[in-house]
N, C-alpha and C positions, 0 to 999 in steps of 0.2 A: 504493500500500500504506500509506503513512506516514498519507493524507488519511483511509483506513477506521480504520487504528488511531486514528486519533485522536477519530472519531464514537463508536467502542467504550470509550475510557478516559474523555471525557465520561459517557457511562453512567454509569460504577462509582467516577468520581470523585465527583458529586453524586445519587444513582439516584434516592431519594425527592422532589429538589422536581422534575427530571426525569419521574416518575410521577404527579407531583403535575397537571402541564402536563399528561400523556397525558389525564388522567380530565378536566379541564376539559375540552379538545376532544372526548372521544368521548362522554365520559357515561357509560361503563362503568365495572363496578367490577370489585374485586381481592381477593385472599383470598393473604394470607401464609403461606407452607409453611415452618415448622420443617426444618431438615436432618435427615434425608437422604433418608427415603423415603417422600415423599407425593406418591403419581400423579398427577401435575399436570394429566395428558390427563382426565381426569374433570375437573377445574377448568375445563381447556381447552373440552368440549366442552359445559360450561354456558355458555358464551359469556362468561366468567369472567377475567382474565389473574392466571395464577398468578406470585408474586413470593415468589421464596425467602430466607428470613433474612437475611444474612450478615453483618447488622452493620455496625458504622464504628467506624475506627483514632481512637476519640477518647476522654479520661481518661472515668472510669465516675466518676462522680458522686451519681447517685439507687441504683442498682440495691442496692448494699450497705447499704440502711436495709431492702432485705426481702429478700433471701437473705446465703447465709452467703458471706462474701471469698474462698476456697478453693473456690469454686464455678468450674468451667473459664471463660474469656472467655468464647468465643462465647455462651454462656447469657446472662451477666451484659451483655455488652454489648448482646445484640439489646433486654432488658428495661430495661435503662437508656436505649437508645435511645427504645424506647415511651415511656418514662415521661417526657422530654422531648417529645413531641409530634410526633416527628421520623417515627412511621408513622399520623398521623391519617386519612393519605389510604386505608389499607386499609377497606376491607368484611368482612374475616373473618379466623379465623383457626385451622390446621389445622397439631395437633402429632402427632408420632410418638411413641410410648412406646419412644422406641431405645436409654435411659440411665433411671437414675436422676435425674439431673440436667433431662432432658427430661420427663420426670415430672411430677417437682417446678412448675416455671418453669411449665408450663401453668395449673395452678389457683392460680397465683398471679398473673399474668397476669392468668384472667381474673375475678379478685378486684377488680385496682386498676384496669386498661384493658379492660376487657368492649368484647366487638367486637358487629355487629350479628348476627356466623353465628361460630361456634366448633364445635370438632370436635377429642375426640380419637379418635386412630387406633391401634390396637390390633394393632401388628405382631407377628408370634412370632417368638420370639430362636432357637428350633433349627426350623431350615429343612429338615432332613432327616425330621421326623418327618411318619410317614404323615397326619399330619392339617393339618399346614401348612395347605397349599393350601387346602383347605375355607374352614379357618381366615379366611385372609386374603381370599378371596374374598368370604365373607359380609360382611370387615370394608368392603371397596371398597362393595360393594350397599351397607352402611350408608353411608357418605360420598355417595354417588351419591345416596339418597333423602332425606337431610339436604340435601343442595346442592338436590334438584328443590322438595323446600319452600322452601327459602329464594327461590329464582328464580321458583317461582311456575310450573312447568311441567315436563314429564318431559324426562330426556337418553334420545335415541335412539340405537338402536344406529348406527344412521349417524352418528349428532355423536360417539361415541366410535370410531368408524372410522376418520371423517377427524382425528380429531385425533392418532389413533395414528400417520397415515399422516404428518402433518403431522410432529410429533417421531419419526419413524423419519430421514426427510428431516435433518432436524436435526442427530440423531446418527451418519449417513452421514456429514455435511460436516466434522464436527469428526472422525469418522475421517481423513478426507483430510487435513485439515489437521496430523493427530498424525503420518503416513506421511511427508508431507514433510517434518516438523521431522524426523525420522528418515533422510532420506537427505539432507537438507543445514541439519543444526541453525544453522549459521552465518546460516543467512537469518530465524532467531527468536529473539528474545530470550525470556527464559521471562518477566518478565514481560508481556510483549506476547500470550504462547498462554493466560496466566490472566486475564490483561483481556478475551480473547474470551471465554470458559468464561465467568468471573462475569456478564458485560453480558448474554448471554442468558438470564439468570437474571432481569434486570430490566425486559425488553421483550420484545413478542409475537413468538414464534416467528416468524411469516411476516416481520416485519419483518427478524428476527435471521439467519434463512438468506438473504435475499438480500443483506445486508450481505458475510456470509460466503463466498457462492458469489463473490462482486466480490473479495475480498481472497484467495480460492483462486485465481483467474484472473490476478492481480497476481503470485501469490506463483510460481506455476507457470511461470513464461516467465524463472527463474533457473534457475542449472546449480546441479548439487548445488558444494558445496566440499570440497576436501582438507584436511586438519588434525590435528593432535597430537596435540589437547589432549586432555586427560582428560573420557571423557565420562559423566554420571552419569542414574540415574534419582530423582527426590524422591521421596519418599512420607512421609504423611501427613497434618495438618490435614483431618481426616475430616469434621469439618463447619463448615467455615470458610474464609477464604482467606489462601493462606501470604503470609506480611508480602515484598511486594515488593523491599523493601531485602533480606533476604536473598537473593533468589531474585538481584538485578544482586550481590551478592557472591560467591554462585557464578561467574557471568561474568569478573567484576571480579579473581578470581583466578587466570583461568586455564583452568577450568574449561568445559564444556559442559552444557545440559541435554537429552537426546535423547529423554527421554520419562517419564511423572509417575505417579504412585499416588496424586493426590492429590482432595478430595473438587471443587473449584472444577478440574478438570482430567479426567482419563479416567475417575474412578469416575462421572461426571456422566451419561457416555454409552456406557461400555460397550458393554453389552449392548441388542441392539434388542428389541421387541415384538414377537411370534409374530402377523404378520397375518389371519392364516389361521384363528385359535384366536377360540373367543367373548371381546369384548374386556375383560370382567373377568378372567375364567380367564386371559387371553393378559398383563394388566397385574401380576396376583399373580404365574402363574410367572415376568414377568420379576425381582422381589424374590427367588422362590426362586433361581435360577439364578444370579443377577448377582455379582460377583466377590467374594472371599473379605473379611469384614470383622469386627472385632475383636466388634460391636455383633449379630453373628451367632455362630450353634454348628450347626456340619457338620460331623461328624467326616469326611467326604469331600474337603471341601477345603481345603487348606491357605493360608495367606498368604504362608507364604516360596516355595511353589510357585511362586507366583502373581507374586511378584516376581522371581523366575531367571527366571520365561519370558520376561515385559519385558526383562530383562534382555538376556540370549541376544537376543531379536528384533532391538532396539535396537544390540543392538550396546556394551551398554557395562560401564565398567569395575570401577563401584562404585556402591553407595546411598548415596542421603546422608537418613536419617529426620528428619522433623521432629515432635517429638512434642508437643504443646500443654499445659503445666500444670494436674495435676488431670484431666486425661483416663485415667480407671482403666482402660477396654476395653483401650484402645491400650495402656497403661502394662504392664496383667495380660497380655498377649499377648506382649510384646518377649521376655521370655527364649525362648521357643520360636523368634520369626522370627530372631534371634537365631544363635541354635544352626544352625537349616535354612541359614542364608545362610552359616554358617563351616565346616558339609560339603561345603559346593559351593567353597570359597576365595573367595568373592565377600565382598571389603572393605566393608566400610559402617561409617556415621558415625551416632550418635545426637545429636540435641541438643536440650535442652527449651527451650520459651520459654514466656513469656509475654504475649507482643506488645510486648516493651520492644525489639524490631529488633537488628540486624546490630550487638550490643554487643562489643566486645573482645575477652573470651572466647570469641567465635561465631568472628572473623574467625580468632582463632589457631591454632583447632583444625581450622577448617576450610581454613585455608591447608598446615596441616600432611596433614591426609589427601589433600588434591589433588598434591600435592608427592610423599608417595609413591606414590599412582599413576601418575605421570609419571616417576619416577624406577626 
């Protein structure tokens, strides 16, 4: 187990000169997906390796000479990484309209670092309305005939089959993988279930599930464990990954994490793809359907819903929110998840950051909420 996890934190310790090496050896290229919601199986089945944002824990430098500092991180730092030369290795690049912020950062982008294929993608923010669907359909067609120009050749319905079938595969494993942190969280540490999540983010699926199915078969041949402690669900960092030093301060207190709301964690893989359904129609409703998020409007589903049931499933006792600075969705939504999480007497913890890590005021507050759950 220790020898997988450890080919997985390579990943996501160095991803880019790591991707850098993939494209030397295969010749293939790559097209970078903005978070959160750009169907990568369309990437996939142009023969394409899709590689998702997510940035590096490293000071922003360049990026604040062209947007504004109060801009969230993950924007700033994916751009600042660009602008350092640190994604030369991609081939294209494919944003979401999921924020204003995400907006913005594309035609600015591709202002200063013009890719050879760029795309943006035109998702609709109320998912309940009758025309959604349509909506997002047309928009996939478009990205589908943008990527067959660029490649030089049509995507078939079978290369968007198998690649469906490929990432269905995928997000079965890391269901497994979420069930057993769930009956014996003691055998994961939560950074170790996020270094999984992010690493396939950076390497081809096929590659990524047999890594995976090896470290379910490790993991599986322990007994669950009995324990005390206080067990929590994370949630949030919606398009990002939450700073690892917190996530071992949870631990490091006492603490459990049994299961996450987070975007580098279960929002990644939720929901499967309808195999059955024609594979655009089948790739938009899984956008419609997929779990309740701040960057959406359903008067159908709710988010603190959606974390009682985690909760309930899980088994646990409290949330602990991570909210990222400057993030308005997440920020405009808290008084309602709020409110829903303190009808049900389910305890949670807010706390903003800004990647400055597991600072003083994090550990005390957060030592203090684990303490009265335990208490």
């Amino acid at each position: 187990m220790k020898h997988t996890l450890k080919l997985l934190a390579d990943v996501t310790d160095s991803p880019y000169s790591r991707l850098k090496q993939w494209k030397k050896e295969t010749g293939r290229k790559m097209i970078g997906c903005f978070p959160m919601y750009v169907p990568e199986e369309i990437i996939h089945a142009a023969g394409l390796l899709p590689v998702v944002l997510l940035g590096q824990e490293q000071p922003i430098t360049l990026a604040d000479n062209y947007v504004q500092p109060y801009i969230c991180t993950p924007v700033r730092s994916n751009l600042d990484l660009s602008l350092k030369g640190g994604m030369d290795c991609l081939d294209g690049l494919v944003f979401p309209d999921i924020c204003e912020p995400a907006q913005m950062i594309s035609e600015v982008w591709n202002l200063h670092q013009p890719a050879p294929f760029f795309h943006n993608l035109m998702v609709p923010v109320n998912t309940s309305a009758n025309y959604s669907l349509s909506h997002l359909t047309q928009e996939f067609s478009r990205l589908k005939a943008a990527l067959e120009k660029f490649i030089g050749r049509p995507i078939t319905q079978e290369n968007l089959k198998d690649s469906i079938a490929i990432y269905n595969g995928h997000r079965l494993l890391l269901h497994r993988l979420y069930q057993l942190r769930r009956e014996c969280p003691e055998c994961f540490k939560a950074r170790d279930v996020a270094t999984v999540v992010a690493s396939s983010m950076f390497m081809p699926k096929e590659e990524h599930n047999r890594l995976l199915g090896q470290l379910l078969e490790e993991v599986a041949a322990k007994a669950p464990a009995s324990t005390g402690r206080a067990k929590l669900v994370i949630s949030g960092c919606f398009c990002d990954m939450p700073e690892v030093d917190i996530l071992d301060l949870v631990e490091e207190l006492g603490a459990l994490v049994v299961d996450d709301d987070l975007y580098v964690g279960r929002r990644y893989f939720q929901t499967l793809v309808n195999d059955q359904e024609e594979p655009l129609v089948a790739l938009a409703r899984r956008y419609i359907e997929d779990v309740p998020c701040p960057t959406k409007y359903n008067p159908n589903k709710d988010w603190g819903e959606y974390l009682l049931r985690l909760c309930r499933e899980a088994k646990a006792d409290g949330v602990f929110i991570i909210l990222i600075k400057y993030c308005e969705p997440h920020a405009l939504d808290y008084p309602r998840l709020k409110q829903r999480l303190s009808q049900d007497n389910v305890p949670h913890l807010l706390i903003e950051t800004d990647h400055s890590g597991a600072t003083g005021q994090i550990r005390t507050r957060l030592q203090a909420f684990i303490e009265i759950l335990q208490g």
